[in-house]
C-alpha positions as CSV (number, residue, x, y, z in Angstrom):
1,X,0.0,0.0,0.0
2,X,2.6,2.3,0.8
3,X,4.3,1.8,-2.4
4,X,1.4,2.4,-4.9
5,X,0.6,5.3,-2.7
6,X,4.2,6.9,-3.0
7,X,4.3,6.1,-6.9
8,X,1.1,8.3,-7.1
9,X,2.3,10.7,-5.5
10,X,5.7,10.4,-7.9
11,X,3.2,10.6,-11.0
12,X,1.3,13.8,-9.5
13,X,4.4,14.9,-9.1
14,X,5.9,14.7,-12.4
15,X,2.1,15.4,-13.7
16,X,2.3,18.9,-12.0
17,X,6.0,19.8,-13.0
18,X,5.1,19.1,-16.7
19,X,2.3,21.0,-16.4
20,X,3.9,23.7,-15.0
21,X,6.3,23.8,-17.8
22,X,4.0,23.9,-20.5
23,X,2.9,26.8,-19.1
24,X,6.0,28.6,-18.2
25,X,7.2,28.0,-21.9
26,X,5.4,30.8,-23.6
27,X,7.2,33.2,-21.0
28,X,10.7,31.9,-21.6
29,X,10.2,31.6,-25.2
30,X,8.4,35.0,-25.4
31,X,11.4,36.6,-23.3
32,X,14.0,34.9,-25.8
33,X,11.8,36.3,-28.4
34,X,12.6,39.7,-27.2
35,X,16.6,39.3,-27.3
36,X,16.8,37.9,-30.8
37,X,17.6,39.6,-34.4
38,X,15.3,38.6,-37.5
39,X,17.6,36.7,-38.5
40,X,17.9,34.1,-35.5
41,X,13.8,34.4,-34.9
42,X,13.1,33.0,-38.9
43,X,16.4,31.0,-39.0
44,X,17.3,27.6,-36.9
45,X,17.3,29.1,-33.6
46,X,13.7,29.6,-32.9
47,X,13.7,27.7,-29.0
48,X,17.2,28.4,-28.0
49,X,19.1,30.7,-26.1
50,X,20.2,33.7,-28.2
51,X,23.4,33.6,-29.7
52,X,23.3,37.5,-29.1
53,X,21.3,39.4,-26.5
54,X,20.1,42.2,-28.1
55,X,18.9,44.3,-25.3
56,X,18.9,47.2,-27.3
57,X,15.8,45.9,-28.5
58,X,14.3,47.0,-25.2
59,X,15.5,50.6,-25.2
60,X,14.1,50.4,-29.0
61,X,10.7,50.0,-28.0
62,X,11.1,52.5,-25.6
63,X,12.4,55.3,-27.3
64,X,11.1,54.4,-31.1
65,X,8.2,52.6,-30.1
66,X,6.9,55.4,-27.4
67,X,6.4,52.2,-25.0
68,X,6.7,54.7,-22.0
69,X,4.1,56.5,-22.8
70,X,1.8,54.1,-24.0
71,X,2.3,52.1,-20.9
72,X,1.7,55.2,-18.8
73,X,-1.6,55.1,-20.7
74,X,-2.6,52.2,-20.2
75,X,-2.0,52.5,-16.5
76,X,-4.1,55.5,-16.3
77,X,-7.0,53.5,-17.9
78,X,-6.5,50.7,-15.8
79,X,-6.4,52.0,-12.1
80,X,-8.6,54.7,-13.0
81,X,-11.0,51.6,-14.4
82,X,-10.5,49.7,-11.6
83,X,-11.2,52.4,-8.9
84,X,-14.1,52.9,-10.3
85,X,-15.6,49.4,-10.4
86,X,-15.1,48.6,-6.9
87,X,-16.5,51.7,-5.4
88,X,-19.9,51.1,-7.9
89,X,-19.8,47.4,-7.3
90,X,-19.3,47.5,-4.0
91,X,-22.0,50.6,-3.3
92,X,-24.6,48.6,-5.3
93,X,-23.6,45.3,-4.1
94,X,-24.2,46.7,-0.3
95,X,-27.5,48.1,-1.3
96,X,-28.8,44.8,-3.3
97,X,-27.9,42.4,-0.1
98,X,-27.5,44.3,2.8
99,X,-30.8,46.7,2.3
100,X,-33.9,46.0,1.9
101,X,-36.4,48.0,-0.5
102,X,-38.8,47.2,-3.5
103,X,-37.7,46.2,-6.9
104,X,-33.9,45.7,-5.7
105,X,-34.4,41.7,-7.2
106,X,-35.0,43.8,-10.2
107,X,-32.1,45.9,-10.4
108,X,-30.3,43.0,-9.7
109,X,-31.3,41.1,-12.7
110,X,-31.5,44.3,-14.9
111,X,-27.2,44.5,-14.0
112,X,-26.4,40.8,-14.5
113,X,-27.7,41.4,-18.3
114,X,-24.9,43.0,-18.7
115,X,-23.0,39.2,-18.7
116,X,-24.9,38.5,-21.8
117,X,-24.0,41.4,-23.9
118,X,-20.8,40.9,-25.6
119,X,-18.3,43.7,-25.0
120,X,-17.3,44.6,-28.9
121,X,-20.8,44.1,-30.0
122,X,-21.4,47.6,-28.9
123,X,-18.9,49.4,-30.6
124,X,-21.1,50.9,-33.2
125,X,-23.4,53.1,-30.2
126,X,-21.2,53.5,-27.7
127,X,-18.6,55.3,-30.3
128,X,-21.7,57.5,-31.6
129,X,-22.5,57.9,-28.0
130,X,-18.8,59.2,-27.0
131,X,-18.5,61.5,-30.2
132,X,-21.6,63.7,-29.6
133,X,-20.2,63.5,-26.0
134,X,-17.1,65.0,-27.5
135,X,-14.9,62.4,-25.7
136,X,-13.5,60.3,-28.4
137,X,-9.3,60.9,-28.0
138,X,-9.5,61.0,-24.2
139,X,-9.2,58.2,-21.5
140,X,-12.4,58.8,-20.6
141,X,-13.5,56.9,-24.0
142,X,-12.0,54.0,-22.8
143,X,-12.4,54.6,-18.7
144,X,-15.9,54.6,-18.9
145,X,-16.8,51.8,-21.6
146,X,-14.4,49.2,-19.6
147,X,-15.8,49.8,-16.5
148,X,-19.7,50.0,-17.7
149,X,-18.8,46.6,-18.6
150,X,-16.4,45.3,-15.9
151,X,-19.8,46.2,-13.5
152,X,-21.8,42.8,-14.1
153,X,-19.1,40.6,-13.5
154,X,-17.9,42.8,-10.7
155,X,-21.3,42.9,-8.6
156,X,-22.0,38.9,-9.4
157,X,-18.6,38.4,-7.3
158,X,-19.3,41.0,-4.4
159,X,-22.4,39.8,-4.3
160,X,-21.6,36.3,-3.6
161,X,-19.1,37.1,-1.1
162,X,-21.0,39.3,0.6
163,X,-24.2,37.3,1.4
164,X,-21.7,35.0,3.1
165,X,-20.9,38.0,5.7
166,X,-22.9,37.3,8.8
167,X,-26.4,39.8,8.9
168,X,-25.2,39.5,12.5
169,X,-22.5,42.0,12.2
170,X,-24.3,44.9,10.8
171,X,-26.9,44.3,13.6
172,X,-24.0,44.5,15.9
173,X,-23.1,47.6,14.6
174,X,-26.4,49.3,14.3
175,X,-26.8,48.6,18.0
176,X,-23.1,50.1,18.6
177,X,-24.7,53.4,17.0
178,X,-23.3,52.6,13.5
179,X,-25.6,54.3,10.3
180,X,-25.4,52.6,7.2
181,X,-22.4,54.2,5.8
182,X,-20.6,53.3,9.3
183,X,-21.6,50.0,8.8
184,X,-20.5,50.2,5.1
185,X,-16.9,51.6,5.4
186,X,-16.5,50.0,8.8
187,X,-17.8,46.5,8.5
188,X,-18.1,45.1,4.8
189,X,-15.3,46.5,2.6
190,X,-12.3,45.4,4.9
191,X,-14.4,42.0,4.9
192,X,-14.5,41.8,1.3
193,X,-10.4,42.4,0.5
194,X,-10.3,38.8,-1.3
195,X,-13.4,40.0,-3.4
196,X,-11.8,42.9,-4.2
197,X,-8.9,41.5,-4.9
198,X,-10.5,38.8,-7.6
199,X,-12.8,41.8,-8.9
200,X,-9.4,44.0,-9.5
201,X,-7.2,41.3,-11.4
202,X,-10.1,40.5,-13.5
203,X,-10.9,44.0,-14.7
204,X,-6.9,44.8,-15.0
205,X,-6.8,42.2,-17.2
206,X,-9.7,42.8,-19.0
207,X,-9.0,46.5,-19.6
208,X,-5.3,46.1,-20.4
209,X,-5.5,43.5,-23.0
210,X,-8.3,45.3,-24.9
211,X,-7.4,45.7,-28.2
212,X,-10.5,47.1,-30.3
213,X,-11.9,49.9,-28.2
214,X,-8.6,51.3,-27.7
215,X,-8.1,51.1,-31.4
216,X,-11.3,52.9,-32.8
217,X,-12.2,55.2,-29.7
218,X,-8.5,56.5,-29.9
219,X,-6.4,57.7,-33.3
220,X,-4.2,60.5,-30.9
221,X,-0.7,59.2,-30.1
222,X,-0.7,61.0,-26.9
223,X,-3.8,58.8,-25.5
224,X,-2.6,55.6,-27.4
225,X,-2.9,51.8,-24.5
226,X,-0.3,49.2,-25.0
227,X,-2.0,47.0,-27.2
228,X,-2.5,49.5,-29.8
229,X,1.1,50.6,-29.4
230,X,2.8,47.6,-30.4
231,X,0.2,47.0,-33.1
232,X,2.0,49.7,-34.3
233,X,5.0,48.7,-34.1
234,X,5.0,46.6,-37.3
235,X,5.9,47.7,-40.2
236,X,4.3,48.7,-43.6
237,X,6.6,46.8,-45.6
238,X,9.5,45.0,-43.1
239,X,8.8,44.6,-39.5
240,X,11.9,44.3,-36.4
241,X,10.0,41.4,-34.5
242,X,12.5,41.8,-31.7
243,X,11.6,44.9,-30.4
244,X,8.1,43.6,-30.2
245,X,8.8,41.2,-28.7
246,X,10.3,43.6,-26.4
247,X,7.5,45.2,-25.8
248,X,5.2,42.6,-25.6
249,X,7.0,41.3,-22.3
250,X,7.1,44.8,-20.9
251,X,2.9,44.8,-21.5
252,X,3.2,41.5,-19.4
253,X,5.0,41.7,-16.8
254,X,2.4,44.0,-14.7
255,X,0.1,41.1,-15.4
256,X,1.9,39.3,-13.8
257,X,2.8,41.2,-10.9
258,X,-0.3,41.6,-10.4
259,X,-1.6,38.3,-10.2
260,X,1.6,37.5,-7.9
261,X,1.1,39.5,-4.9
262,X,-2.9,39.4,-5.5
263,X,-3.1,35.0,-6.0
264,X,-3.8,34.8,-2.1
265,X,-6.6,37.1,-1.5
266,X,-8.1,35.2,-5.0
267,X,-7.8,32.1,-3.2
268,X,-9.5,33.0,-0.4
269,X,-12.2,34.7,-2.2
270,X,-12.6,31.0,-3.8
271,X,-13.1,29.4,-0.6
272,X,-15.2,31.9,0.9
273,X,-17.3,31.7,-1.7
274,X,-17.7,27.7,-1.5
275,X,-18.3,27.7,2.2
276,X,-21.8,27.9,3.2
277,X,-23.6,28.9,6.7
């Protein structure tokens, strides 16, 4: 018994470490990617190490490829996105569970509709909406379409999480001489730091990968995201693939950062959220 036990837990073992190398491949070819010439990226040497690390690729994609300021963009959009989400998903999250008054079941359903409506499918009236608005070319045509459509997804988590916070404690509270906005600020949000967590990676991800909005909302350089700055890094007629490649692990790596220091709080959002009573 205890042998077939430890060859299990061999084979889960050596299950999980190839698994966990097909998944780091894309991010150690992608970063090899980055330090290659044409040359060596078409030729023989598409895997392996390059021959010459061409880091000047980087500080091309910074300096020709306006990647500092395109990031700085994109950063702006994001955390600007984000902030926004939370404080409406929260606020309306707290007022579908926590309070009760007539047609809130309603309002409830009328947000999660927005799960069903593809994001792109509205590109058409939302871009008539922002150009008689006069905010086409600003990062408020992109601030307020990503998080319009972060909200649904946003609420459905809060939501969750938040029925499972004992009715007990806002009673407690109310008693204690808490209002509601005491028992708001005082009680649910520091409660709900894994919810906020999963609800901030998601629409970080969401708004800094989008491609299409930030491509027809915005023809300025100055307001150009990520995404639509190395699109426009290839060429009419020959294309440097390394400095691209440059850029593209500069776009990731806050991705990643993100996800690394915020993994934990998703986690326990997770379990939180599997737990009943």
């Amino acid at each position: 018994m205890r042998n077939s036990s430890k060859t299990k837990e061999v084979l889960i073992y050596i299950g999980l470490i190839i698994w966990m190398i097909v998944n780091l491949f894309p991010v150690y070819w992608m970063f090899t990617f980055s330090l290659k010439s044409n040359p060596e990226i078409f030729g023989e040497n598409v895997i392996g190490l390059p021959k010459e690390w061409l880091w000047s690729n980087y500080s091309t994609a910074l300096s020709t490829g306006n990647m500092g300021l395109y990031f700085m963009n994109s950063a702006i959009v994001a955390i600007s996105t984000i902030l926004i989400t939370l404080i409406v998903a929260l606020m309306a999250t707290f007022a579908l569970t926590r309070l009760i008054w007539k047609k809130r079941k309603t309002l409830n359903k009328f947000f999660m509709l927005g799960l069903t409506i593809p994001i792109h499918a509205s590109i058409v009236p939302v871009y008539v909406t922002l150009s008689k608005l006069n905010m086409l070319n600003t990062y408020w045509a992109l601030i307020i379409p990503y998080s319009a459509f972060s909200l649904a997804m946003a609420i459905l988590v809060c939501t969750g999480f938040m029925n499972e916070i004992p009715r007990e404690l806002d009673e407690s509270a109310c008693i204690d001489g808490c209002g509601v906005f005491g028992i708001f600020f005082r009680i649910i949000v520091p409660l709900m730091k894994p919810a906020v967590a999963t609800v901030g990676i998601y629409t970080f991800l969401q708004c800094w990968n989008e491609l299409m909005f930030a491509n027809v909302f915005i023809s300025k350089n100055a307001y150009r995201t990520l995404p639509v700055g190395v699109q426009a890094l290839s060429g009419q007629y020959t294309t440097e693939w390394g400095p691209i490649g440059a850029a593209l692990v500069l776009a990731t790596f806050p991705t990643l950062f993100v996800y690394i220091f915020l993994s934990k709080k998703i986690q326990e959002s997770f379990i939180a959220g599997a737990v009943k009573g």
